[in-house]
C-alpha positions in Angstrom: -217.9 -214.1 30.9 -218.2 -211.0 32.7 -218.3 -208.8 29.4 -220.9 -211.3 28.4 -223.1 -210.6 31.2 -222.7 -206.8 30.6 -223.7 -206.8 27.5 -226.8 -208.7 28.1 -227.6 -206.4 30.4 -226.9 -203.5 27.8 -229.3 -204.7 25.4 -232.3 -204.9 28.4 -231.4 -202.1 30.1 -229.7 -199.8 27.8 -225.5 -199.3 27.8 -225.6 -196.4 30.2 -227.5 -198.5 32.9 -225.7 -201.2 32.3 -222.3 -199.4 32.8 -223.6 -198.7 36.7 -223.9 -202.6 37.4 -220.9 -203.5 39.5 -220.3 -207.2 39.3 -218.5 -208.3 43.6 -217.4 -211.5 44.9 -220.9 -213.5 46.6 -220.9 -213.5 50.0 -219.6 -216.8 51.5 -222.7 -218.1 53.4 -224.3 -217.1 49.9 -224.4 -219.7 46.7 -223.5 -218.0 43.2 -220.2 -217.5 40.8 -221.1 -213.5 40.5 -222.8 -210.5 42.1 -224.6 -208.1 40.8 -224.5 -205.1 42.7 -227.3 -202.0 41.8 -226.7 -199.1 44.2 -225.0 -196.8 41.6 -228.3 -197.7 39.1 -231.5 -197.0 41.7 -231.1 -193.5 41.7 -230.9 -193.4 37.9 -233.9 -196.1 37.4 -235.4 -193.9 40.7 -236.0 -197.9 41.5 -234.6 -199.3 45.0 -231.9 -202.0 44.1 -234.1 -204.6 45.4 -236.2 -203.5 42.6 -233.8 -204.0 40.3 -232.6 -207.3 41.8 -236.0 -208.9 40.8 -235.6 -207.4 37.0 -232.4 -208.7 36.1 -233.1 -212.3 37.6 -235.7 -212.4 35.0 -233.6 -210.5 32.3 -230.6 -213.2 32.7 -233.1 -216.8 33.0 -232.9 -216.7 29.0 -229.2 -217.0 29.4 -227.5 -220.2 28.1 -224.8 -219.6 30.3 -226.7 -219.1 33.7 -227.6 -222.0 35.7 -229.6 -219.6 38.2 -230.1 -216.3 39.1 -231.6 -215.7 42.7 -232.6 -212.0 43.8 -231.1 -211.7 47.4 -232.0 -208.3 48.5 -230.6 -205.3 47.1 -228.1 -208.1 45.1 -228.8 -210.6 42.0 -226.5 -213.2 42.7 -226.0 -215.4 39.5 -224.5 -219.3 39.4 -222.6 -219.6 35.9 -223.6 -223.5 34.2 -220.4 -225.1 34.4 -219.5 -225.6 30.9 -219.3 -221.7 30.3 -217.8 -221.2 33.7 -215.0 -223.2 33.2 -214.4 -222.4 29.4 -214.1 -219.3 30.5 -211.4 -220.1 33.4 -209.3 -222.3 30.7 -209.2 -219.4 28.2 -208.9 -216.5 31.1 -206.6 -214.0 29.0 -202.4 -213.9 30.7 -202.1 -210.4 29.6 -204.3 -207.2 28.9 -204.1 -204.5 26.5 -205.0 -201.2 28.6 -201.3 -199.6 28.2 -201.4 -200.4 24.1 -199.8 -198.7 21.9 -197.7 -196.6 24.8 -194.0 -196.5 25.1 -192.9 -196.5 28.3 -189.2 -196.0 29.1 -187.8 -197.2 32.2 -184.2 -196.5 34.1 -183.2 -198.9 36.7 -180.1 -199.9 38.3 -177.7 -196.9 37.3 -174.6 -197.9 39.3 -170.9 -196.2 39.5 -167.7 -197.0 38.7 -166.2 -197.0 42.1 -167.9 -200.6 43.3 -169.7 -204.0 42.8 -173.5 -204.1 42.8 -174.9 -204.9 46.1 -178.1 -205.8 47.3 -179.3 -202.3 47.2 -178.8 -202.6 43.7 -180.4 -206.1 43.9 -183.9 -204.3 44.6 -183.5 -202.3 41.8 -182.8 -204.7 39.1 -185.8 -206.5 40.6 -188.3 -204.2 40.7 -187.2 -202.4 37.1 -187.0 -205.7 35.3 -190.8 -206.3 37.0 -192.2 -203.2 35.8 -190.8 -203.4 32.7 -192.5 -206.8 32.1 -195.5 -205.9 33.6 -196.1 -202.5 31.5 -195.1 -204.9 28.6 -198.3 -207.3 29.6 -200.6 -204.6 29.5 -199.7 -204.1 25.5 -197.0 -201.7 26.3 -194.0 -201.1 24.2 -190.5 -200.6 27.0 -187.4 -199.3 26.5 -185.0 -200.6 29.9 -182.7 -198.5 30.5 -179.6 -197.3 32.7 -176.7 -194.8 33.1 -173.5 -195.3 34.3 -172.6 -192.8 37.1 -168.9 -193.5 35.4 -167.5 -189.6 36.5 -167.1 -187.7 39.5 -165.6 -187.3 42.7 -166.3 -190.4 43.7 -165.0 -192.7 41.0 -161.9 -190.3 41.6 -161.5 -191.8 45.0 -161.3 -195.2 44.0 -158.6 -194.0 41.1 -156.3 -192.0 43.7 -156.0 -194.9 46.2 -154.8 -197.4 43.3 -152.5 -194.2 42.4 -151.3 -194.3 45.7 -150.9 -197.9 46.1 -149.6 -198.8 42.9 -147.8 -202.0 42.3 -149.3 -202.5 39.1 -151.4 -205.6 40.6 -154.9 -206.1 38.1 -158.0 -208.5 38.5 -155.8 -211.3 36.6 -152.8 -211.1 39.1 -154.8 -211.0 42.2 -157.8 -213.2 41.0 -160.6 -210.8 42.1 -163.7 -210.4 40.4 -162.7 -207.1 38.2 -165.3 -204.9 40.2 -164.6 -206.1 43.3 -160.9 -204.7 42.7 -161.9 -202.0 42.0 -164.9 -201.2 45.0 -161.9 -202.5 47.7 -159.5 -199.3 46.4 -162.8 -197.4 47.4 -163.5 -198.8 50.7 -159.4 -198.3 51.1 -159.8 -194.5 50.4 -162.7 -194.3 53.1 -160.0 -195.4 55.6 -157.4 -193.9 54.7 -159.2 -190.4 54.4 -160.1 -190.2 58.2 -157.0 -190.1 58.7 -155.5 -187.8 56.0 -158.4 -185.7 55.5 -156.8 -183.7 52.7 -157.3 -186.7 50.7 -161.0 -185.6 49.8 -159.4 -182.1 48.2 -157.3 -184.1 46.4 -159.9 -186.2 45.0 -162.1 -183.6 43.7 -158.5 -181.8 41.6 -158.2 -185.1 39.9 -161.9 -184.7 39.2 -161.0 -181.0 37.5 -157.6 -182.9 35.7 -160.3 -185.4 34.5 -162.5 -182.7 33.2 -159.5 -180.9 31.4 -159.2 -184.1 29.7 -155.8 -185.0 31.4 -154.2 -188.1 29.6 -152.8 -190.0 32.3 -156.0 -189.6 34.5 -158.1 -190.6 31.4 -156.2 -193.6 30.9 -156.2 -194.8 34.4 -160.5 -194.1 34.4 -160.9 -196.0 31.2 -158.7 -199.0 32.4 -160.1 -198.7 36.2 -164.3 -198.3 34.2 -163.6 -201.2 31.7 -162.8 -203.4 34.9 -165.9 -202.9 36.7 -167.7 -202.8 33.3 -166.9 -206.6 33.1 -167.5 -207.2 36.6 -170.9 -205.8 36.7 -171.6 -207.5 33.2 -171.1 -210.8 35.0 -173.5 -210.1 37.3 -176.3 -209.0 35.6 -175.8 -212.0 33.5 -176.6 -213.9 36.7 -179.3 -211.6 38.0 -180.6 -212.5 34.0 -181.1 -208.8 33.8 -181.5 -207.1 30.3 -180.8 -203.4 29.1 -181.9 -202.1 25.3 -179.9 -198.7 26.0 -176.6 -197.5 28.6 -176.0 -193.7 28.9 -172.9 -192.7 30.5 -172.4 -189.5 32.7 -169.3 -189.1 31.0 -170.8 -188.3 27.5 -173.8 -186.1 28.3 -172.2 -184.1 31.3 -170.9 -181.0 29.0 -174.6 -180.6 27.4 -176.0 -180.9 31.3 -173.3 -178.2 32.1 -174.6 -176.2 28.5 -178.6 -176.4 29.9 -177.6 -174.6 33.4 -175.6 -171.8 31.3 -178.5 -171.5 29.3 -181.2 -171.3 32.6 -178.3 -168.3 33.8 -178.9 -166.7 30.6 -182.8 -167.0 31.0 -182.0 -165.7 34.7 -183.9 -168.9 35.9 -180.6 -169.8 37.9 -177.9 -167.5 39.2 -174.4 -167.9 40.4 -173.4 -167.6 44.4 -170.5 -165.9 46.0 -168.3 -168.6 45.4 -169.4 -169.3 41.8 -171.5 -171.9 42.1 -174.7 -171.8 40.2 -177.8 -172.4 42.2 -181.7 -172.3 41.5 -184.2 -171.2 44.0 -187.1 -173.1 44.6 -189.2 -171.1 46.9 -192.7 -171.0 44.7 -192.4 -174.5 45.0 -191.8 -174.8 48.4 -188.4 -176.5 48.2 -184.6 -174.8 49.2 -181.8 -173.6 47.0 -180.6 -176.2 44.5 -177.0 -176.6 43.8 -176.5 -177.3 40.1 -172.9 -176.9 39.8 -170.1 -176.3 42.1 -167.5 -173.4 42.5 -165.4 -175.1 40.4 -167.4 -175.6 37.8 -167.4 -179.6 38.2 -170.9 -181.1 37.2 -173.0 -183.0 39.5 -175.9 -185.6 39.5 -178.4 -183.4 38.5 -176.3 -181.9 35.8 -175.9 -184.6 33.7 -179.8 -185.3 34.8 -181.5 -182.8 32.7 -179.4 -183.5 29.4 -179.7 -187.2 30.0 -183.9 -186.5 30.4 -183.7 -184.4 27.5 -181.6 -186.7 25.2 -184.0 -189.6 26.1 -186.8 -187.7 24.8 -185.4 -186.8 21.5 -184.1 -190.6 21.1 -187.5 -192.1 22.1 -190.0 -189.8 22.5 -191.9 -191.7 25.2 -195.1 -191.2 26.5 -193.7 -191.8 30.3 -190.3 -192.2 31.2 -190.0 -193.5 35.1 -186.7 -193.3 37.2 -186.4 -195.9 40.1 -183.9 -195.2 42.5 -184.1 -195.3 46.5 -186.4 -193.3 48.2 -183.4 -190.5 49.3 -183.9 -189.6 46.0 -186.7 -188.5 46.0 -186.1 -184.9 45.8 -183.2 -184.8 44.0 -186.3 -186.0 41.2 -188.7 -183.8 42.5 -186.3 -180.9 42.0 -184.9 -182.4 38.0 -188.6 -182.2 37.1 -189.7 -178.9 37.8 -186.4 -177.9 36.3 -186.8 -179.7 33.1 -190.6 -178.3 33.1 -189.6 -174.6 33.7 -186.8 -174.8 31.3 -189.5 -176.2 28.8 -187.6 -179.4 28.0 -189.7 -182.3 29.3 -193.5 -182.3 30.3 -193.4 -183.1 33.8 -196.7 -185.2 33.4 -194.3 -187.4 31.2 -191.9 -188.2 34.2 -192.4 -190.3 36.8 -190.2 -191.4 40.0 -190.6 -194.4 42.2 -188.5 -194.4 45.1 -188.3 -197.6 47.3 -187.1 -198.1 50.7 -183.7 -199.3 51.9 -182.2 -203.0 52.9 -180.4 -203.4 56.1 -179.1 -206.2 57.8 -180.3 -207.7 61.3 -177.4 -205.3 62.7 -178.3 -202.1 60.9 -177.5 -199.9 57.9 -175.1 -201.1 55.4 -172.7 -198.3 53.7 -170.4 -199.2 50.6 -168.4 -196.7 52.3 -167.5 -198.4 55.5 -167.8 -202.0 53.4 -170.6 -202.8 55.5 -172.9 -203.9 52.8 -173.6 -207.4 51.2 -173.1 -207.4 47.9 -174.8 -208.8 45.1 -173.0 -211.8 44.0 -172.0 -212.6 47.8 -175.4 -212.9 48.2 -176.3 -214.9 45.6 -173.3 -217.1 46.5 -175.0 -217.6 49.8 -178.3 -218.4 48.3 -177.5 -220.7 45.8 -175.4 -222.6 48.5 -178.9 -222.8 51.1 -180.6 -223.8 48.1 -178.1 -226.7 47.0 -177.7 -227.9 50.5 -182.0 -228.5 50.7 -181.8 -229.8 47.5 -179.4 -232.6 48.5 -181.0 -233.2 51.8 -184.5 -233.8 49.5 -183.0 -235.2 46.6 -179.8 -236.8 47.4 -179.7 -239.1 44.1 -180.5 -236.0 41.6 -176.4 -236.1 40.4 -174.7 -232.4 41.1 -174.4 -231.1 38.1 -178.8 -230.8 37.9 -178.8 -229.7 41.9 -176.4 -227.2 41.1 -178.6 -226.1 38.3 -181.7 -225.9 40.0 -179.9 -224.0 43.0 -179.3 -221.5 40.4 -183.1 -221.5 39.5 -184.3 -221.1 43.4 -181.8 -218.8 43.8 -182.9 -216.1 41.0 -186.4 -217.0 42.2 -185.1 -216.5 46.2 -184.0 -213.4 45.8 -186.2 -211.4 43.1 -189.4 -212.4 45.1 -188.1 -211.4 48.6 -187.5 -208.2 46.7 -190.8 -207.8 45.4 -193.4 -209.5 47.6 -192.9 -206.1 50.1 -194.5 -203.0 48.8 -191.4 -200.8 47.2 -192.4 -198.1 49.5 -191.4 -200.1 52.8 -188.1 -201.0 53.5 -186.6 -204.5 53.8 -184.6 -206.5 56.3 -182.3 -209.2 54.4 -182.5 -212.7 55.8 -181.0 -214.7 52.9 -182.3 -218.3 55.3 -185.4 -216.9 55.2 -185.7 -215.9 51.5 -184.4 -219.4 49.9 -187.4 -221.5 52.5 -189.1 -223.8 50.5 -192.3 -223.6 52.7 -194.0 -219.8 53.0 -194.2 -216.8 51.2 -191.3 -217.4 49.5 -190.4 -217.7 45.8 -188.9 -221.0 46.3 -192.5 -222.1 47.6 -194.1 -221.5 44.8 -191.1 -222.8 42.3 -192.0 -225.9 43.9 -195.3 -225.8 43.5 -195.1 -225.6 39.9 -192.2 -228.5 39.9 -195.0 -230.6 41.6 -197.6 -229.6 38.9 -195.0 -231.2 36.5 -194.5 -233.9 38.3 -198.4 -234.7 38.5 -198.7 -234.7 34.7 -195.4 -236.8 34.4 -197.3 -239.4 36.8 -200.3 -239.3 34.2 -198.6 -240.1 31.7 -200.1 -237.2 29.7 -198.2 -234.6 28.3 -199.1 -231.1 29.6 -198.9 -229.2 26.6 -201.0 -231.6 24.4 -203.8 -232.9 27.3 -207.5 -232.9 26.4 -210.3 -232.9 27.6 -214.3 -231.4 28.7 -213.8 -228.9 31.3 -217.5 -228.9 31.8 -217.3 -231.7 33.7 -215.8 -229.5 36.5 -217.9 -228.5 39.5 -218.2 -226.9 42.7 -215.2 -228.5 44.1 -213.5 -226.4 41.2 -215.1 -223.0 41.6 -213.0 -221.4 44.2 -209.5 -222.4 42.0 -211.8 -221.5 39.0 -212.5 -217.8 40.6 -209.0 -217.4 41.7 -207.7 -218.2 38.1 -210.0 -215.3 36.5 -208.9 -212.9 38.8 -205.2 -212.6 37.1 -206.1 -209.9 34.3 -207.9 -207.4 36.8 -204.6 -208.3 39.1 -202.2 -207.9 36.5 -204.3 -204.6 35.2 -204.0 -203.1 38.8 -200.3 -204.2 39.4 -199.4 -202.5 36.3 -201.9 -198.9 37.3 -200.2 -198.7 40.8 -196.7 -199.6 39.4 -196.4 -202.2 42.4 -195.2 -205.8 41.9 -196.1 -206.8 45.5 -199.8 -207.1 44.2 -198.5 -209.8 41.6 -196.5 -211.5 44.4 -199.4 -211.5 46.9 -202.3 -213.1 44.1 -199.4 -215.4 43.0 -198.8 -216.8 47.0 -203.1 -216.6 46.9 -203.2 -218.8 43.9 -200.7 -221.7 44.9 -202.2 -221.9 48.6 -205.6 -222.2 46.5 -204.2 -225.2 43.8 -202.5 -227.0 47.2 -205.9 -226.8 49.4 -207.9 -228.4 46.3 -205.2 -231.0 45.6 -205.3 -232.1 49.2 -208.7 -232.7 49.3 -209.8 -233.7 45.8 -207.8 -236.6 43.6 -206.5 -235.9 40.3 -205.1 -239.0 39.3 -207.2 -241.3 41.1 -210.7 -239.6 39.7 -213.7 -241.6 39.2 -213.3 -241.5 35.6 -210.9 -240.5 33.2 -213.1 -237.9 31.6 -212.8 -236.1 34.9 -209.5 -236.7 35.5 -208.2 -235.2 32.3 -210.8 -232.2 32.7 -208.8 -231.9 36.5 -205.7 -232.3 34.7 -206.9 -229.4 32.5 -207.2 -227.2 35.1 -203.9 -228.1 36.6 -202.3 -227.0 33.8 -204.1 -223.6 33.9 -203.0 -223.5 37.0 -199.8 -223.8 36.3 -199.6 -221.6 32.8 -201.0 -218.8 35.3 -198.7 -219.4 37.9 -195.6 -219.4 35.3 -196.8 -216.6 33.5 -196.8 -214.4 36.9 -193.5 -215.7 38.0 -192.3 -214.7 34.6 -192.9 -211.3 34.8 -191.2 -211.2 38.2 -188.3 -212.2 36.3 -188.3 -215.8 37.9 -188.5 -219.6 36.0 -189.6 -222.9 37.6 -186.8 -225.5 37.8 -187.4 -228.8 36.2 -186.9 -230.8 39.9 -186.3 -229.8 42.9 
């Protein structure tokens, strides 16, 4: 409708004129569907935009499609005839093509080996599965991605404290979840270290045996990996999170360790006292950079610039974006300009989003201390608020469908308490709070699409197949109408700023819009049945918008509720 308008415009005016007309909402004490805005174009015309105003009302009367155009000041504000308006709003686009033909890769998650996933992780999942749908809207081709931090000190820890406490007891024998196992030998060396400090020493020589290829160590990491592997694979099951690719530390470490011989070599890195190799990063106004230790054990950032490098001879992507928490943020800062000076990866093709932390009402969580909540505990809890306002709503839906529709509200719970604040900010976790049916939840609007379904199972008319002239709409229908044509630019700017919370916000917009019209206009009970099928129309636009969004966020609407 809007491209429409342009173009008419183009032909009058000329493409370059019309270009500099900015279409804005009308003023509420105003009447119109569009305004036409003509600051940018007076100095060019050297016309005032009141001018201007008065030209195009005169250009746009031969207009099928305009019911009126009124000049109002510096402004032409334009009233769309309804037939076109709402044709328009019945065939507004779900998705956009402005990232076409770009492959975008995308890491998320990347855990280790020495735990469960936790809520921490929770964000993660959320916000890369988003992004990856979102780019994937906007015509974009993804690769989702993670690597398994499966080596290093760390994943030793967990390894010595079964050593140590050895009876050979396994997930089977005890009846743990696999990873959970494996993440309480963890927290067990955490506590046991503060009191036998030389603990941490011995952790990082079994990190050396493991890097000599020991046997016995390898064994006991493959056996101690392939039970968290299953653990984790449960959960992402659950979280209905999808990977096309896994990297693992453990196979791309040696060429990371090859890339900072070769920057010695180019006398871009040099070796310390102690034999560590180290980069400085003064001209860019950072500190020294550790890039291996004294040892010669690898680190993070090791395996980082092979696994960067790798990617981009696998997939040669035109962006490939890390998310990880926001203390990451420099270890990315730093793994870019390194890749860029070594002259492996264009930094303009990498990309880090770092999002803030979760704590609980009490404070910080640490895997360390056990402090932390983690993921499927959480969705334990969730789906168990969820099932509990379920039967107090519905206590005659039988179990076996209130248990499956707690499942539903709890994926939605979660993912949108995740994404409706900015990733920048952090969150506090209130799991109550998340799984409401009424506010800004996901839940809320779960259940406003459940009640959309119900309507059309009350008419008797099948959603997917209803008919009908959405001319006969009106004014009544114009603010849901507006709201509904918004979703491309929303979707278009969501996907530029790499920021779900924009989808989340429109979405909460959207419902509170459907809801206000429902309660004060009658579907069912229309004067005739040619409007109530054209309201049904626009219910179901409603919710094909609204299912689309939460799609992308990773979330389904439940049958009942």
């Amino acid at each position: 409708m809007n491209d429409i308008l342009l173009a008419h415009l183009a032909d009058t005016f000329g493409a370059e004129a019309a270009e500099k007309i900015e279409l804005r909402p009308v003023p509420e004490h105003e009447n119109g569907d569009i305004a036409l805005s003509f600051f940018r174009l007076s100095k060019e015309m050297q016309k005032s935009p009141m001018e201007i105003a008065a030209m195009v009302k005169d250009a746009l009367q031969s207009l099928d499609m305009i019911q009126e155009a009124v000049a109002a000041g510096p402004y032409c504000n334009v009233t769309i005839a309804p037939q076109h308006y709402f044709n328009a709003v019945m065939n507004a686009p779900l998705s956009t093509q402005t990232h076409a033909g770009q492959h975008i890769l995308i890491e998320y998650s990347s855990p280790n080996t020495n735990k469960p996933l936790h809520i921490g992780h929770s964000r993660n999942n959320a916000l890369g599965g988003a992004l990856s749908s979102m780019y994937e809207a906007a015509g974009a081709k993804v690769t989702r991605v993670s690597i398994i931090n499966n080596r290093g000190t760390h994943i030793c820890k967990s390894m010595l404290m079964y050593l140590r406490n050895e009876n050979g007891e396994t997930p089977e024998q005890t009846g743990e979840k696999p990873d959970h196992l494996v993440g309480r030998y963890y927290r067990n060396f955490t506590i046991a270290a503060e009191k036998n400090p030389e603990m941490e020493q011995e952790a990082q020589a079994m990190l050396q045996q493991w890097e000599a290829g020991d046997v016995d160590v390898r064994a006991l990491w493959e056996r101690m990996n392939e039970w968290v592997y299953a653990g984790w694979n449960a959960t992402y099951e659950r979280q209905r999170m999808r990977f096309d690719q896994w990297y693992y530390e453990s196979e791309i470490y040696v060429d990371g360790k090859a890339m900072v011989d070769e920057g010695l070599q180019k006398g871009l890195f040099y070796k310390k006292d102690d034999g560590a190799v180290a980069v400085d990063l003064a001209d860019y106004k950072l500190d020294e950079k550790i890039l291996q230790r004294s040892d010669g054990t690898s680190i993070y950032i090791t395996q980082d610039l092979a696994l960067a490098c790798k990617r981009q001879a696998e997939h040669e992507a035109d962006k490939m974006i890390y998310i990880t928490a926001i203390p990451q943020n420099y270890h990315f800062q730093v793994l870019f300009i390194l890749l860029n000076i070594l002259g492996k990866v264009p930094q303009k093709k990498l990309s880090h989003i770092g999002y803030g932390l979760i704590s609980l009402p009490e404070g910080k969580m640490s895997s360390r201390k056990g402090t932390v909540i983690q993921a499927d505990a959480a969705m334990d809890e969730l789906h168990n608020l969820a099932f509990a306002a379920i039967t107090e709503r519905n206590p005659q839906m039988p179990e076996p469908e209130r248990r499956e529709a707690a499942e539903e509200i709890m994926n939605g719970a979660w993912k949108f308490y995740m994404l409706s604040v900015t990733p920048k900010k952090g969150i506090v976790y209130d799991a109550e709070r998340a799984v409401r049916f009424e506010g800004s939840t996901g839940p809320y609007l779960q259940y406003a699409g459940v009640r959309i379904q119900s309507l059309f199972q009350k008419s008797g008319v099948d959603m997917d197949s209803i008919t009908g002239d959405a001319g006969l709409l009106g004014d009544a229908e114009k603010p849901l109408g507006a709201k509904i044509l918004e979703w491309q630019n929303v979707l278009e700017r969501a996907v530029a700023d790499e920021n779900p919370t924009t989808i989340t916000t429109y979405l909460l917009e959207l419902t509170q819009s459907w809801s206000s019209y429902y309660a004060s206009t009658s579907v069912l009970n229309a004067e005739s049945e040619e409007i109530k099928n054209a309201r049904l129309l626009l219910a179901r636009k409603v919710y094909t918008v609204l299912k689309n969004g939460l799609n992308l966020l990773g979330i389904d609407i439940p049958k009942k509720m």
